[in-house]
SEFIKE-971581 format. One record per residue (C-alpha): residue number from 1; residue in one letter; x, y, z negated. Coordinates in Angstrom, 1 decimal. Each point is the difference from the previous one (the first is absolute). Layout:
{i = NUM	aa = a	u = X	v = Y	w = Z}
...
This chain:
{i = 1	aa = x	u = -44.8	v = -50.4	w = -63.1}
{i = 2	aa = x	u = 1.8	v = 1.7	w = 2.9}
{i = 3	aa = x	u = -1.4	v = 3.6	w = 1.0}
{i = 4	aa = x	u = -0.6	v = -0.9	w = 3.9}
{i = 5	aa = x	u = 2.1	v = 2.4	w = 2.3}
{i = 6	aa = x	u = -3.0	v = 1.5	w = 1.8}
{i = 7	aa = x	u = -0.7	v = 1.5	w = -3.7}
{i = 8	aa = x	u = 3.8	v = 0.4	w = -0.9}
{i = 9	aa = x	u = 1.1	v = 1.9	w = 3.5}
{i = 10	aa = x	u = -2.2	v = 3.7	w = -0.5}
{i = 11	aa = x	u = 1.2	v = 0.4	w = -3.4}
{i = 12	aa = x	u = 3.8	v = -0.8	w = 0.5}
{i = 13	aa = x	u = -0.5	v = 1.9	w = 3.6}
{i = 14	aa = x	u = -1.1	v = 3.7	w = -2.8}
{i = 15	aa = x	u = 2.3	v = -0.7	w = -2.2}
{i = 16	aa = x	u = 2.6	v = -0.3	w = 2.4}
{i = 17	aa = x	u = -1.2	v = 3.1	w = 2.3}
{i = 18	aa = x	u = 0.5	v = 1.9	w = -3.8}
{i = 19	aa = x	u = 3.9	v = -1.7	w = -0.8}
{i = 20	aa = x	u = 1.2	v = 1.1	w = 3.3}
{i = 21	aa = x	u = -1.4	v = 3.2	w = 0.1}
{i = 22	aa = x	u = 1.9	v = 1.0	w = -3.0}
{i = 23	aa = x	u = 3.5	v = -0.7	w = 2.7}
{i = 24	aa = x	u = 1.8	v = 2.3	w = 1.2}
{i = 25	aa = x	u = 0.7	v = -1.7	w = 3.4}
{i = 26	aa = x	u = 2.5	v = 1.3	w = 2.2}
{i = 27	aa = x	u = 0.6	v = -1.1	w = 3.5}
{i = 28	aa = x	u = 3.3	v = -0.5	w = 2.3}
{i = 29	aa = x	u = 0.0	v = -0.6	w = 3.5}
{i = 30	aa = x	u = -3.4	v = -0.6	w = 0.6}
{i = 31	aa = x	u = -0.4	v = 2.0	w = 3.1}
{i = 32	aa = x	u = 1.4	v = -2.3	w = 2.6}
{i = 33	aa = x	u = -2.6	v = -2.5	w = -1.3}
{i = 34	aa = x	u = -3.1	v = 2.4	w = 0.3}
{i = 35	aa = x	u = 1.4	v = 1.0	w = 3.1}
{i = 36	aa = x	u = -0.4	v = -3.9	w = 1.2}
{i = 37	aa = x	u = -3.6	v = 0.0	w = -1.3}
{i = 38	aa = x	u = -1.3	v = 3.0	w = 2.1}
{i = 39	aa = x	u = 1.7	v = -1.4	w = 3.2}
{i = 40	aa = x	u = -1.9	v = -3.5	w = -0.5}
{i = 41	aa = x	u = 2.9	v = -2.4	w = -0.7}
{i = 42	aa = x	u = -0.2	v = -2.7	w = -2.5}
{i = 43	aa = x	u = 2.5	v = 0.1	w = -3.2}
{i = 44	aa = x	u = 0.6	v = -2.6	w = -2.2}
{i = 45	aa = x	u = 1.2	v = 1.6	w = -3.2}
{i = 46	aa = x	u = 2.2	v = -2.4	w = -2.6}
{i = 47	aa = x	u = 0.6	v = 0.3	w = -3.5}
{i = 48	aa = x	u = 1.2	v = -2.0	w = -3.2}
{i = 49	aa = x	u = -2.3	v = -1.0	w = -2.0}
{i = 50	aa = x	u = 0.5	v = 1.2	w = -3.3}
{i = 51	aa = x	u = -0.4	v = 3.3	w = 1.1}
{i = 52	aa = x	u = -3.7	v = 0.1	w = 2.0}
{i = 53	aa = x	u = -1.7	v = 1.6	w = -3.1}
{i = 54	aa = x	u = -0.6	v = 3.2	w = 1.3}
{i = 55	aa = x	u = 0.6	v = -0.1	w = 3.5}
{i = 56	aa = x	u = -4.0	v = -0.6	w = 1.1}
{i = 57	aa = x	u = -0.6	v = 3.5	w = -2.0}
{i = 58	aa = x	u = 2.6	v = 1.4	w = 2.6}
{i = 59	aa = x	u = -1.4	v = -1.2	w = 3.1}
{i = 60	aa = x	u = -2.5	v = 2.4	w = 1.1}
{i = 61	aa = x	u = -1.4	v = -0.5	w = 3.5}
{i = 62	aa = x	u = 1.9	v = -3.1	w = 1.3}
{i = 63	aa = x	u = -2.3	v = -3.0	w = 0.4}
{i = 64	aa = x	u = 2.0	v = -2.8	w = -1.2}
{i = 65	aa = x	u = -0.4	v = -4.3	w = -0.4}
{i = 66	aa = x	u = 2.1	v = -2.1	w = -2.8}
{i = 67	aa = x	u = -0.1	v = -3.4	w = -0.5}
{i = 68	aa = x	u = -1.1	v = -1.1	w = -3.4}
{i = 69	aa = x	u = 0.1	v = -3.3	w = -2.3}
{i = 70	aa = x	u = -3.0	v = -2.4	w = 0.5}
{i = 71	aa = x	u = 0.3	v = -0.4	w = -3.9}
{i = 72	aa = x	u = -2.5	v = 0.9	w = -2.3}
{i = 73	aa = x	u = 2.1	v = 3.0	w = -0.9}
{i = 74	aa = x	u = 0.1	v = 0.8	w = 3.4}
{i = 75	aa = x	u = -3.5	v = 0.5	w = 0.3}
{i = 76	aa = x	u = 0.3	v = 2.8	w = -2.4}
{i = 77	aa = x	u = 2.7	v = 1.7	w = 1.6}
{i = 78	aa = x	u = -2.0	v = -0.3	w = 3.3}
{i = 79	aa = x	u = -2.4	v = 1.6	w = -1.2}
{i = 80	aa = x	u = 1.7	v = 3.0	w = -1.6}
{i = 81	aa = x	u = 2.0	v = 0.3	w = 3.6}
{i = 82	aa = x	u = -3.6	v = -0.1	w = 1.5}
{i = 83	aa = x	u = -1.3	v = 2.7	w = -2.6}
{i = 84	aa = x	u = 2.8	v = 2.3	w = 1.4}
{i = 85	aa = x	u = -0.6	v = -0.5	w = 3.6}
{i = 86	aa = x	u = 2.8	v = -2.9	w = 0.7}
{i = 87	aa = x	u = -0.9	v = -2.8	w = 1.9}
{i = 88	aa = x	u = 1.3	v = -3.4	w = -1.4}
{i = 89	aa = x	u = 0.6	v = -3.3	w = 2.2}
{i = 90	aa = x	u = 0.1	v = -3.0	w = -2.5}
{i = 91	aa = x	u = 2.9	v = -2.3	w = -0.5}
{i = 92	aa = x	u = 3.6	v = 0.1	w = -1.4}
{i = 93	aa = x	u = 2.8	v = -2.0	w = 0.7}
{i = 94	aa = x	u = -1.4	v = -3.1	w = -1.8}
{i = 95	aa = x	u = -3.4	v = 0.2	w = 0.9}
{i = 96	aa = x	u = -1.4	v = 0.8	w = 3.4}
{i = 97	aa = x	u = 3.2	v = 2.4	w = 1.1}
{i = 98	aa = x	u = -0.1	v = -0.7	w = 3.5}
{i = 99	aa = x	u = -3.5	v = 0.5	w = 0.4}
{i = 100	aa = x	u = 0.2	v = 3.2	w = -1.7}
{i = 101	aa = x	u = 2.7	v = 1.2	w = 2.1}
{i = 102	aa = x	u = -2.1	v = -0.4	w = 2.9}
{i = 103	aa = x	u = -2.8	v = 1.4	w = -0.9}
{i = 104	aa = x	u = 1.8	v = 3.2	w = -1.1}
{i = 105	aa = x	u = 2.1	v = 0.2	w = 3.3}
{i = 106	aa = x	u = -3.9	v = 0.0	w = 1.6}
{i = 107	aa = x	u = -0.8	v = 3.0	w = -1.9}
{i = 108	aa = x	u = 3.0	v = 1.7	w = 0.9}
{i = 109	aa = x	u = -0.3	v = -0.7	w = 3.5}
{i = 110	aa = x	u = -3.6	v = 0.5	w = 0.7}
{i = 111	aa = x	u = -1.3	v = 2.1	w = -2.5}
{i = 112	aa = x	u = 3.1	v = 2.5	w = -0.2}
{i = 113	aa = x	u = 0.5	v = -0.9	w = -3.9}
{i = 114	aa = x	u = 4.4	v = 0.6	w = -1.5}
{i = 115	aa = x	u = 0.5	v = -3.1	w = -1.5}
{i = 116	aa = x	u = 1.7	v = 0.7	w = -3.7}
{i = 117	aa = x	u = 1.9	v = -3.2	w = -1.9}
{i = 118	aa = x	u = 2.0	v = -0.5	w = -2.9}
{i = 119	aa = x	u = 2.8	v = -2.0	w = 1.5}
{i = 120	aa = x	u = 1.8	v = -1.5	w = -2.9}
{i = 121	aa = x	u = -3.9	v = -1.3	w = -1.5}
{i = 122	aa = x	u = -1.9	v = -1.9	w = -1.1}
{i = 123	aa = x	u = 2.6	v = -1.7	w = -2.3}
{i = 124	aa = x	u = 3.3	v = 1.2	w = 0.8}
{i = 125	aa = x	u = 3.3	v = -0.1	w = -0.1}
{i = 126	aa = x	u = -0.1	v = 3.7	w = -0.7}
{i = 127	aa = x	u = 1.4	v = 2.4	w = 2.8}
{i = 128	aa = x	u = 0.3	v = -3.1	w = 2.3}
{i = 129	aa = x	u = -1.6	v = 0.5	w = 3.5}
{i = 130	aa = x	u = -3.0	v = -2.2	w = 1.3}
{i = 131	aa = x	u = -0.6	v = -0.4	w = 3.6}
{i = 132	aa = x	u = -3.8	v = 0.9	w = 0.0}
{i = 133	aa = x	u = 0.4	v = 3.3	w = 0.5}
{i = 134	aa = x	u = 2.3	v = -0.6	w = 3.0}
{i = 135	aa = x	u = -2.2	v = -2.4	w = 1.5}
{i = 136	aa = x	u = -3.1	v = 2.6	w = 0.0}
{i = 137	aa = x	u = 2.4	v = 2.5	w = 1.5}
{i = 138	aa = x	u = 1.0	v = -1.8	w = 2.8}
{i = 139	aa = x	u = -2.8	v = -1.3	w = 1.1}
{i = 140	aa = x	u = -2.3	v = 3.0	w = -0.3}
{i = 141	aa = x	u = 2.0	v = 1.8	w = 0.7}
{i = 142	aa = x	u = 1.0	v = 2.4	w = -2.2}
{i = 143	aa = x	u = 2.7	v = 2.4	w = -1.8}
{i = 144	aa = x	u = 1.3	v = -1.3	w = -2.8}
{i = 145	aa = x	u = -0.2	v = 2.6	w = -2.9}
{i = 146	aa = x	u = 1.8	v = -0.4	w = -3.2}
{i = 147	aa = x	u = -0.9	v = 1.6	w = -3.3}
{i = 148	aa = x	u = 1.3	v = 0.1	w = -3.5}
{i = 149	aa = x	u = -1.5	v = 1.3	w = -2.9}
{i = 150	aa = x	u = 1.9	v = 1.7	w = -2.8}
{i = 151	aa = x	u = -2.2	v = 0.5	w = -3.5}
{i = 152	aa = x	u = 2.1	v = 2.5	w = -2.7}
{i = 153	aa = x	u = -1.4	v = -1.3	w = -3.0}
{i = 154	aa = x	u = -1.7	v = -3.8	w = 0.6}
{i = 155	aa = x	u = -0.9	v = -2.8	w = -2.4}
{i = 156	aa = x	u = 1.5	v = -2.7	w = 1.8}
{i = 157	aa = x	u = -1.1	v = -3.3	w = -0.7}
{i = 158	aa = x	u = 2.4	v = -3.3	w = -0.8}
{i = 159	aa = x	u = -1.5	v = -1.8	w = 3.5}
{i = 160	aa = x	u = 2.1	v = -1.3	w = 2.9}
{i = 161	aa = x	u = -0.9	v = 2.9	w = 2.2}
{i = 162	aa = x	u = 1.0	v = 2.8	w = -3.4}
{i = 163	aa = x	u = -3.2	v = 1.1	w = 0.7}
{i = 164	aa = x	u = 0.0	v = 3.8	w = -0.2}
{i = 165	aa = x	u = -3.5	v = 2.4	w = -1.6}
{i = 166	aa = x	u = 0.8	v = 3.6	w = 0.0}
{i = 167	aa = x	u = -1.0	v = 1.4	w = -3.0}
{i = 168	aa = x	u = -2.4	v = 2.8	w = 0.3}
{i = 169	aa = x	u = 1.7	v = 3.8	w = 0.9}
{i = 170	aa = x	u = 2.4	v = -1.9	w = 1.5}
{i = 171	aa = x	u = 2.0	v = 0.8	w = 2.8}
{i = 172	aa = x	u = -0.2	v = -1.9	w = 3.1}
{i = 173	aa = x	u = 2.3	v = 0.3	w = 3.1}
{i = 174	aa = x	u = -1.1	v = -2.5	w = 3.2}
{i = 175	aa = x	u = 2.8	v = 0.2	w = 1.9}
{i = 176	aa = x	u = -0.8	v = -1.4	w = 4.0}
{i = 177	aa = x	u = 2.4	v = -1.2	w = 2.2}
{i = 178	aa = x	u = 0.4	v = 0.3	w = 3.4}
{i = 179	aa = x	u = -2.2	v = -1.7	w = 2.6}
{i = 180	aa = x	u = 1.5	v = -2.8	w = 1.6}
{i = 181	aa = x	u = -1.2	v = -2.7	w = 2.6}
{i = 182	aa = x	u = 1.1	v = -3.4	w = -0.3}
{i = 183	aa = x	u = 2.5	v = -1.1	w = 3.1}
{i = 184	aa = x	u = -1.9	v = -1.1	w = 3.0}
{i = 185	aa = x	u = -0.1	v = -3.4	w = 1.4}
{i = 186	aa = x	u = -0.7	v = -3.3	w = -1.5}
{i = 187	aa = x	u = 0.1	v = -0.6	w = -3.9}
{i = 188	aa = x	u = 1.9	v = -2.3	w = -0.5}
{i = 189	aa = x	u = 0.7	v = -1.6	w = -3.6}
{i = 190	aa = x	u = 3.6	v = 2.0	w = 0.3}
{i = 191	aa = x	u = -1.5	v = 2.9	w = 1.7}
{i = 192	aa = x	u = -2.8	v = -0.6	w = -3.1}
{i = 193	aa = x	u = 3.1	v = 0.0	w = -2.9}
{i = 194	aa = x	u = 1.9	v = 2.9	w = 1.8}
{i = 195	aa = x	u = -3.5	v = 2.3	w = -0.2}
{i = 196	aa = x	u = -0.5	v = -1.2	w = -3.5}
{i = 197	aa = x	u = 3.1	v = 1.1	w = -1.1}
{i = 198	aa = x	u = 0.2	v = 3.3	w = 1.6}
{i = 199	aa = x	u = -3.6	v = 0.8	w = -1.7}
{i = 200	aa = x	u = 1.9	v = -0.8	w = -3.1}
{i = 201	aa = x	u = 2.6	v = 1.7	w = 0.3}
{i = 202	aa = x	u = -1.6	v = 3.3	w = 0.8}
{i = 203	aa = x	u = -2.6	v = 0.1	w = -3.0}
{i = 204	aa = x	u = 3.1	v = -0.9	w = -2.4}
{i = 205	aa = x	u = 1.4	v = 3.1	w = 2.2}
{i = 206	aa = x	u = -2.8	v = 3.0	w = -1.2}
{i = 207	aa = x	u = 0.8	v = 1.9	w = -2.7}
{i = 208	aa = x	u = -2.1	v = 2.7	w = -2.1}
{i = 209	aa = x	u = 0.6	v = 3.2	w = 0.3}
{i = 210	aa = x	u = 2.7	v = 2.4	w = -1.8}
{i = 211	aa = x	u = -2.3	v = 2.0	w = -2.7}
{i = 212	aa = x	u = 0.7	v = 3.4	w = 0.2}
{i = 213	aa = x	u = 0.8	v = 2.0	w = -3.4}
């Protein structure tokens, strides 16, 4: 018998409150992304999806909306997000995408929520750009904001994403990247590809940090 994710959701939420307090998270470039949050503007912040692990630890006061899986084993990530004060919209790019992207572009837009997606999810190829994330931004609107996530010592798992836990005492460096707004006028399905690659081609961009001695 399955445990039922409303059971399932407050025990992974403590035991993952405990793993990533163990981290030793350092930050890079974060402060032109607060900066956005205190002025009001909306920020839709873009990452690979092998690497979200310990990014909701990080995020302090930003409200944020994701769009998760209608599957069963969505329901018990939804509810951990929820847990940690994340918002979800339901659907994935099989099941109930568009409506999902709609619903969270509402949040942004009227309730002043950064939307936050992993753009290569939910099944890949690795590293390869969706167009979600570009879609929310433009019609939001909002600054695009990519984020990598660079774990020291990680299990990583044999999945199509090389999905990445930090082991605890770890170090971890989120490195941000610049904000950027996607080109205005219409979006069209070039304008769509041209945005999609230049989102990828600035997370494949960040790099960690040089450790000092």
């Amino acid at each position: 018998m399955k445990i039922p994710p409303w059971l399932v959701a407050p025990l992974v939420h403590g035991f993952y409150r405990l793993w990533c307090g163990t981290l030793r998270i350092t930050e890079t470039n974060r402060s032109p992304a607060d900066a956005l949050d205190v002025s009001g503007k909306r920020m839709m912040f873009c990452l690979w999806h092998g690497e979200v692990f310990p990014l909701m630890h990080a995020r302090r006061q930003w409200r944020i909306v994701t769009v998760v899986s209608q599957s069963r084993d969505g329901e018990y990530l939804a509810r951990l997000l929820q847990a940690l004060g994340i918002f979800t919209a339901r659907g994935s790019s099989s099941r109930g995408g568009a409506s999902a992207l709609i619903q969270a572009a509402r949040l942004m837009r009227e309730q002043k929520y950064h939307g936050c997606l992993t753009v290569d999810g939910p099944r890949g190829p690795r590293h390869v750009a969706k167009d979600g994330a570009v879609f929310l931004a433009f019609h939001t609107p909002a600054s695009i904001v990519p984020i990598r996530l660079f774990m020291e010592k990680a299990k990583i798992f044999r999945s199509w994403d090389r999905f990445q836990l930090p082991l605890p005492f770890s170090r971890v460096h989120i490195v941000f990247g610049d904000p950027y707004n996607v080109e205005a006028g219409e979006l069209t399905p070039e304008a769509l590809e041209r945005e999609r690659l230049e989102l990828q081609n600035r997370l494949e961009s960040l790099r960690p940090p040089e450790r000092r001695q």
